[in-house]
One Martini backbone bead per residue (centre of mass of N, CA, C, O) as a GRO file, in nm:
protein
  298
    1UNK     BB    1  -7.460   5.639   2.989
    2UNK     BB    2  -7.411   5.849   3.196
    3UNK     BB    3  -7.131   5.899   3.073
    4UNK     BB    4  -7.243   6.040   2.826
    5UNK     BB    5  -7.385   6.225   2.875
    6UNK     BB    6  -7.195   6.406   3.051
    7UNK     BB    7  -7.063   6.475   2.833
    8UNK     BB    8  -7.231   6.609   2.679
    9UNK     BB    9  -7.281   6.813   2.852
   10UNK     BB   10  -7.024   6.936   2.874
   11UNK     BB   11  -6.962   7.014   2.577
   12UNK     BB   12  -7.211   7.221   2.567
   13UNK     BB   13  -7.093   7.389   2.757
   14UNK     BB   14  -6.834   7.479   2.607
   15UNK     BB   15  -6.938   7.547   2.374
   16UNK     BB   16  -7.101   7.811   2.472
   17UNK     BB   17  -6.834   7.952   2.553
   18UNK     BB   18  -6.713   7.975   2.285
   19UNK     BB   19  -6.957   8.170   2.177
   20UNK     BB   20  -6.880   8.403   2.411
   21UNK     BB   21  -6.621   8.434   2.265
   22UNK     BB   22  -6.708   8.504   1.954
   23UNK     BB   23  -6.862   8.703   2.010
   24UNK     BB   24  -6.603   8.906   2.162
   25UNK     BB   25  -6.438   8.962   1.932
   26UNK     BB   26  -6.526   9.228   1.738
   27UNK     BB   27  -6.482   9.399   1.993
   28UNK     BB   28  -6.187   9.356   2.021
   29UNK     BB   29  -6.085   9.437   1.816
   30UNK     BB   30  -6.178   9.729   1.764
   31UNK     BB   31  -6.087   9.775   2.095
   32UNK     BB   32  -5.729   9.767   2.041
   33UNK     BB   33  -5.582   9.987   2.177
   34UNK     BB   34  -5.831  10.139   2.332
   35UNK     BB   35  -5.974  10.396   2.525
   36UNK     BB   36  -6.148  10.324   2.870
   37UNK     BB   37  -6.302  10.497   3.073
   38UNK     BB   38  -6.395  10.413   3.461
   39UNK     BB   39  -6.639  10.467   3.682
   40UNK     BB   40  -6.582  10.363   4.035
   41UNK     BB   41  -6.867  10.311   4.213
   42UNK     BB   42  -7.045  10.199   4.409
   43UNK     BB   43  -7.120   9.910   4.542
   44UNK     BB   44  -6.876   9.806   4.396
   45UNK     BB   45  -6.701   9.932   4.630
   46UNK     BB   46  -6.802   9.727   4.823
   47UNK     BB   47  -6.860   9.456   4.739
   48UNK     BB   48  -6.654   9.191   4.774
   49UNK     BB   49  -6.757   9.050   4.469
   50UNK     BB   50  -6.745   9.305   4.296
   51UNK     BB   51  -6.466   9.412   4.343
   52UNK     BB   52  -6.345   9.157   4.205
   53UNK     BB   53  -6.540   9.169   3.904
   54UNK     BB   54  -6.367   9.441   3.829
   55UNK     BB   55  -6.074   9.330   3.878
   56UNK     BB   56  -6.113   9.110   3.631
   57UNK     BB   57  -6.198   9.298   3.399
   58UNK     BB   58  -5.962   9.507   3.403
   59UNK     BB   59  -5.747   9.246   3.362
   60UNK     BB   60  -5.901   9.157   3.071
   61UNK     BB   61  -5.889   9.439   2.928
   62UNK     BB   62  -5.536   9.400   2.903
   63UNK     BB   63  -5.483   9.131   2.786
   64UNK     BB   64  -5.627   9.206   2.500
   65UNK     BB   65  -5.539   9.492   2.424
   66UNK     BB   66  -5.660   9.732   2.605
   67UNK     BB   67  -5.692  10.054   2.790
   68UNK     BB   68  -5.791  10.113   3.092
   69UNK     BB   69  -5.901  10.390   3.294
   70UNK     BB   70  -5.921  10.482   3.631
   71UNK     BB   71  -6.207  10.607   3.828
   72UNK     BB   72  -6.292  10.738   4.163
   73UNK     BB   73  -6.415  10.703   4.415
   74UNK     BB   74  -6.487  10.802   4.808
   75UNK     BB   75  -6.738  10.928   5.006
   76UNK     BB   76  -6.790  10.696   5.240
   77UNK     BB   77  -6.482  10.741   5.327
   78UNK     BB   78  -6.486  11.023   5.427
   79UNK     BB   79  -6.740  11.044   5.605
   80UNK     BB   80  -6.546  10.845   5.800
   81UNK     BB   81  -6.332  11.045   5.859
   82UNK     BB   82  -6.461  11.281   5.972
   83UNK     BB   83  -6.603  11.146   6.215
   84UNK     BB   84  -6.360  11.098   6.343
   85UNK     BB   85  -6.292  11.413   6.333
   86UNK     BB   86  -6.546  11.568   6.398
   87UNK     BB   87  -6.685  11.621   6.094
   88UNK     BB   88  -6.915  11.757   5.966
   89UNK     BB   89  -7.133  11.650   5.685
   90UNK     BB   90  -7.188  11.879   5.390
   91UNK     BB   91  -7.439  11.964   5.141
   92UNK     BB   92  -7.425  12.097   4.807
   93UNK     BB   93  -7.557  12.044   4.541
   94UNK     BB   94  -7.400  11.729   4.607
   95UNK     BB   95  -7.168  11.884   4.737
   96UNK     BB   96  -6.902  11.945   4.947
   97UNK     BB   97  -6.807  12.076   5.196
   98UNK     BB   98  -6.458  12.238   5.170
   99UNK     BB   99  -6.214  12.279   5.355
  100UNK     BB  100  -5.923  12.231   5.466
  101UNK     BB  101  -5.939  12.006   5.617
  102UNK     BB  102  -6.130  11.835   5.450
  103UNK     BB  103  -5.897  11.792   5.180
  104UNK     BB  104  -5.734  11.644   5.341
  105UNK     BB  105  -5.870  11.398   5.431
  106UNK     BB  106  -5.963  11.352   5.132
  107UNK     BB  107  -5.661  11.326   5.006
  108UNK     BB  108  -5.585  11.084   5.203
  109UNK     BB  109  -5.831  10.866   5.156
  110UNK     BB  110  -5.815  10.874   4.835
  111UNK     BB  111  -5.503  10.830   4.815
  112UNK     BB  112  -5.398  10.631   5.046
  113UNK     BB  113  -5.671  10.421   5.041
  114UNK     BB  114  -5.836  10.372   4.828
  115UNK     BB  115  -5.674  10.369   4.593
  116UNK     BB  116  -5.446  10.134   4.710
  117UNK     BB  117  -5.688   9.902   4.684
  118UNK     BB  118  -5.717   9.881   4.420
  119UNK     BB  119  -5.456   9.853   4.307
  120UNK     BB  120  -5.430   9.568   4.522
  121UNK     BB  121  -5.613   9.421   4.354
  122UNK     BB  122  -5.492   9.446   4.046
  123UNK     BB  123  -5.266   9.295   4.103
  124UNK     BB  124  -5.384   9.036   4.218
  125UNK     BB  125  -5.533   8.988   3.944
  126UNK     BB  126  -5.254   9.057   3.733
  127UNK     BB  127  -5.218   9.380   3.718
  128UNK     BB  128  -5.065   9.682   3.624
  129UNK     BB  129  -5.113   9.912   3.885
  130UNK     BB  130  -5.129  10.314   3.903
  131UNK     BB  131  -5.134  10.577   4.121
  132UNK     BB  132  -5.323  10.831   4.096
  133UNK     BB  133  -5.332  11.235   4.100
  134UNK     BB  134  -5.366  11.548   3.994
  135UNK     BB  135  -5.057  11.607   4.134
  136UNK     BB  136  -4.946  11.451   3.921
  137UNK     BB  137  -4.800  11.586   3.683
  138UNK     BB  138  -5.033  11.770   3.678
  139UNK     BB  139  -5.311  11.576   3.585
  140UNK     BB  140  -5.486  11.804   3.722
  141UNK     BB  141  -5.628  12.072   3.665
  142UNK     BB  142  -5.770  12.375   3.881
  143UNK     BB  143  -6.058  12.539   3.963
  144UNK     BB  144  -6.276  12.681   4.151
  145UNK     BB  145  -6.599  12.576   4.275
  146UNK     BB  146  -6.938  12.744   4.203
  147UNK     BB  147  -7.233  12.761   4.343
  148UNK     BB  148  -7.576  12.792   4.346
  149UNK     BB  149  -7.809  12.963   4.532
  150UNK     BB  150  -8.095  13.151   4.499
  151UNK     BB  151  -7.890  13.276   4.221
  152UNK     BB  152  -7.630  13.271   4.444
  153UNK     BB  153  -7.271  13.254   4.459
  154UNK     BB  154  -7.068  12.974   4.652
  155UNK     BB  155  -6.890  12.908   4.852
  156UNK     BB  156  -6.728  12.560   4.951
  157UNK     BB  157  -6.439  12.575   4.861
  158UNK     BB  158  -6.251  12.255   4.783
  159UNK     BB  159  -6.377  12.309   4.509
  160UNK     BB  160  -6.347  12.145   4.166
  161UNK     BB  161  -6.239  12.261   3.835
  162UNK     BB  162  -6.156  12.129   3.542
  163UNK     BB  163  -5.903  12.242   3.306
  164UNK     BB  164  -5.677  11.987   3.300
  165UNK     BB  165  -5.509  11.683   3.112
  166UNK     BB  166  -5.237  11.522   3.134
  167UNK     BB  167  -5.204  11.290   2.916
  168UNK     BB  168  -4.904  11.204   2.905
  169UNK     BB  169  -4.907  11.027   3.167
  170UNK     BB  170  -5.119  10.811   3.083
  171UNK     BB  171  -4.963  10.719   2.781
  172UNK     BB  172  -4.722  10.609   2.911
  173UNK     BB  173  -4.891  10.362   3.051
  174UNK     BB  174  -5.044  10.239   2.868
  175UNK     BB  175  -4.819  10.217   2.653
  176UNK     BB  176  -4.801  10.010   2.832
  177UNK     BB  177  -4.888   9.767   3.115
  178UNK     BB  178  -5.051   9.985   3.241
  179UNK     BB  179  -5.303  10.073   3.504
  180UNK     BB  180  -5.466  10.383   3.568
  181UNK     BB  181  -5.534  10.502   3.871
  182UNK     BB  182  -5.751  10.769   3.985
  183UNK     BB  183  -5.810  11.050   4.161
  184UNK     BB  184  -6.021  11.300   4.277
  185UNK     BB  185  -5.805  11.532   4.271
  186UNK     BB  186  -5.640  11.858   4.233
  187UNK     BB  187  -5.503  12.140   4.096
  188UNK     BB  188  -5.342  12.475   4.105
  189UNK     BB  189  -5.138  12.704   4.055
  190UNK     BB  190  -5.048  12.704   4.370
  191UNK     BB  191  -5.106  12.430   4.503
  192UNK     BB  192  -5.397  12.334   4.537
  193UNK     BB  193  -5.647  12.107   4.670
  194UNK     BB  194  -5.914  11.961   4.477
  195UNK     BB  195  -6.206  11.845   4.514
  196UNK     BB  196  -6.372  11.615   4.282
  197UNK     BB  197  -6.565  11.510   4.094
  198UNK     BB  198  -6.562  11.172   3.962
  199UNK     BB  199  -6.736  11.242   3.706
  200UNK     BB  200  -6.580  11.488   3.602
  201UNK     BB  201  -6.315  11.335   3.599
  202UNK     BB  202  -6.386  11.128   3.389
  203UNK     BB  203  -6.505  11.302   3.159
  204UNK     BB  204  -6.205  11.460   3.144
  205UNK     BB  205  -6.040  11.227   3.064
  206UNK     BB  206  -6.217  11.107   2.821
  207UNK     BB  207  -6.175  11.359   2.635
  208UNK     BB  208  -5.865  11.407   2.619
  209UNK     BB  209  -5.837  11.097   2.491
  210UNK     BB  210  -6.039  11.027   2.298
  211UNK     BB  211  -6.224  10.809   2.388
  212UNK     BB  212  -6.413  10.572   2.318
  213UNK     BB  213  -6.525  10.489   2.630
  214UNK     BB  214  -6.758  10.571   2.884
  215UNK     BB  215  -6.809  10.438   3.223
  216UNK     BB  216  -7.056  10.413   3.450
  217UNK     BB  217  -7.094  10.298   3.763
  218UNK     BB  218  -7.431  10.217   3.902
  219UNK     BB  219  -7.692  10.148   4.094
  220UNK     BB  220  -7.850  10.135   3.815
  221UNK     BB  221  -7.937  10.018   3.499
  222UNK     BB  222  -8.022  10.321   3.407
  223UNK     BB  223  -8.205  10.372   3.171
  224UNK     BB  224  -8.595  10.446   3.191
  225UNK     BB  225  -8.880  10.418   3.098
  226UNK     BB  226  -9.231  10.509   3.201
  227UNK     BB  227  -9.216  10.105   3.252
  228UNK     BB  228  -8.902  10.044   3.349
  229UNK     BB  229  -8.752  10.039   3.079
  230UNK     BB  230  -8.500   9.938   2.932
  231UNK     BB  231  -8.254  10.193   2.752
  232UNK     BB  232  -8.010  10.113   2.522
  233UNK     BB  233  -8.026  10.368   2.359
  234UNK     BB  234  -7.899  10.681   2.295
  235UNK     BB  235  -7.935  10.997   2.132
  236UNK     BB  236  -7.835  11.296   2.184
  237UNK     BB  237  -8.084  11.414   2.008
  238UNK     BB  238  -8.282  11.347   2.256
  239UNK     BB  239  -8.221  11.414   2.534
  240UNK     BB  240  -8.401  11.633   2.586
  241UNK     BB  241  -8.681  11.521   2.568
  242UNK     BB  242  -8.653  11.366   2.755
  243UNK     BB  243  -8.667  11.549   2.990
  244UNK     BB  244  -8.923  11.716   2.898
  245UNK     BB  245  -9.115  11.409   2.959
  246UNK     BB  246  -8.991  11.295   3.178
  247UNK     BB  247  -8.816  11.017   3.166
  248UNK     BB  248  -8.567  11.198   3.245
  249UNK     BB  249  -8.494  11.234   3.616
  250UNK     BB  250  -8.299  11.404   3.888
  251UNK     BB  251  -8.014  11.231   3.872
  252UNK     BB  252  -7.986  11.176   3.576
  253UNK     BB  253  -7.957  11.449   3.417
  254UNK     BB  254  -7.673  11.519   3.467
  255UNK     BB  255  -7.572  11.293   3.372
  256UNK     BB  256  -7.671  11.248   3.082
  257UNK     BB  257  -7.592  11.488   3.025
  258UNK     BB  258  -7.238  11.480   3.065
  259UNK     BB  259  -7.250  11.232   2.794
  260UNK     BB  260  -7.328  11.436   2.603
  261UNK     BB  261  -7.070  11.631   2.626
  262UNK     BB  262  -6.884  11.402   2.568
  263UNK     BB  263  -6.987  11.318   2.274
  264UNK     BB  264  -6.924  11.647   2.194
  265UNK     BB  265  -6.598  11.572   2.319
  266UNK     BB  266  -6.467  11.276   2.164
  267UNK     BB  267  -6.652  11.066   2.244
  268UNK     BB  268  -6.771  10.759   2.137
  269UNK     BB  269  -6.883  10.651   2.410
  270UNK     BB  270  -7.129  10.586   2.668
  271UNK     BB  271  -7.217  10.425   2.995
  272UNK     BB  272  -7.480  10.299   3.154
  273UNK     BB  273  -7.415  10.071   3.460
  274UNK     BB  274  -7.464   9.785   3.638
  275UNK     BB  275  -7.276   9.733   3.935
  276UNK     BB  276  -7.411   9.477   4.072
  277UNK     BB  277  -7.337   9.321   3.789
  278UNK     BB  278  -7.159   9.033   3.755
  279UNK     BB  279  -6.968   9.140   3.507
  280UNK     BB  280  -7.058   9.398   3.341
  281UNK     BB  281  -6.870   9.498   3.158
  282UNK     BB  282  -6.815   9.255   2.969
  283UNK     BB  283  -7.149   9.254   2.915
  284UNK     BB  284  -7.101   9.560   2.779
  285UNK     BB  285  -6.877   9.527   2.578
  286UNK     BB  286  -6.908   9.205   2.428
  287UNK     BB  287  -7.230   9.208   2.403
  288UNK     BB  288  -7.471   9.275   2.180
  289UNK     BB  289  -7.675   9.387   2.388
  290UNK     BB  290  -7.628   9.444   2.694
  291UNK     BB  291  -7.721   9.634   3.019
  292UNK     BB  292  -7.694   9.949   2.910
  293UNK     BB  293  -7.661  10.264   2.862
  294UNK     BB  294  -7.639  10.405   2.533
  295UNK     BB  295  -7.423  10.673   2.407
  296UNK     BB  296  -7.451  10.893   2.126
  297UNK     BB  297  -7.391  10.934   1.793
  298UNK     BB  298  -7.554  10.927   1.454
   0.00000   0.00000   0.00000
């Protein structure tokens, strides 16, 4: 008798199974060989346990016959290596201080280390994964990012704005079984490399490639209503309102106005998710209600 319930226990697993691969067809059919920039940062890139389950969801969403194209961040590999060269990290309105010294360390780290540590991780996932950074067949151009402190223009250095992104090199990767991994370095007309909010270059990379979804791995669980419960969807023509009244404040305002311009340029859904929950990716992209916030044109 034992031995039969469990197999009814098992049997019931398994199907349940199955009803999960069942929910997540008609996300895959629609999102086929459509592509998905996802910005890779936060707790998602330290913990041992969620960097796997990153790189086994973007393994899995290439082999469904989608085409993931990943941007990553990496502060706090650079700010460990500027302090290796005693050189203080000074942040102005959010973005870092960038010299010649402090840029070549940050193209270093970023396109050196960070970089190939995520391609080999996702390569050992069964992924073909390819790094590049915006030097690559000019992939980024970029010109000089000045910041305003008390209404006046200041130069931080080697920071910069994305001025255009060369599509042709990302295309020629996804329609093949590769997927790109970008490091945010830019270069100018000049050859001169400038570091770049690694959000800045997500959302122009999935703009110029009119991307179906943006997705921004996060440590929060989302955007959150003024009860803290989480608000799963918001119509771009929201946006301002919720800013407005204040349920939307602090450092998700540039955040969610970044989605709604990216929304307002060509992509077609942005998500802010919680990277701290295992295998999050796939729990937003394929499953009925999601864990985090989309946002959208009505």
């Amino acid at each position: 008798m034992s031995g039969l319930a469990h197999t009814n226990d098992t049997i019931e697993t398994m199907i349940k199974k199955a009803d999960i691969l069942i929910e997540a067809l008609p996300y895959i059919r629609k999102l086929y060989k459509k592509r998905i920039v996802i910005k890779y940062g936060g707790n998602a890139m330290i913990n041992e346990d969620l960097k796997k389950s990153v790189m086994d969801d973007i393994t899995l969403l290439k082999y469904v016959g989608i085409n993931p194209i990943i941007v990553h961040g990496g502060g706090p590999d650079i700010t460990n290596a500027l302090k290796i060269y005693n050189i203080e990290s000074e942040f102005i309105n959010g973005l870092r201080v960038t010299d010649k010294d402090t840029v070549n360390i940050a193209q270093m780290v970023l396109v050196g280390k960070t970089n190939k540590d995520i391609v080999s991780k996702l390569n050992h996932a069964g992924g073909k994964a390819i790094g590049l950074c915006g030097l690559d067949g000019n992939l980024i151009k970029c010109q000089k990012h000045y910041t305003e402190v008390d209404g006046e223009k200041k130069d931080i250095g080697y920071v910069g704005d994305v001025i255009s992104v060369n599509t042709k090199v990302i295309d020629l990767l996804t329609e093949d079984e590769y997927i790109p991994v970008i490091a945010p370095i830019g270069v100018d007309d000049e050859g001169n490399s400038y570091n770049i909010n690694a959000d800045t270059v997500a959302s122009a990379v999935a703009e110029a490639l009119n991307a179906e979804k943006l997705m921004y791995l996060t440590d929060v669980r989302g955007v959150l209503d003024k009860d803290e419960h989480l608000i799963h969807r918001i119509y771009t023509d929201e946006v301002d309102t919720l800013i407005a009244n204040e349920t939307i404040t602090g450092g998700m305002i540039p955040k969610v106005t970044g989605c709604k311009e990216a929304v307002h340029n060509g992509v077609e859904r942005v998500h802010i998710i919680d990277g701290r929950i295992v295998h999050s990716i796939l729990l937003e992209i394929f499953t009925d209600h999601g864990i985090g916030t989309m946002i959208l044109d009505r």
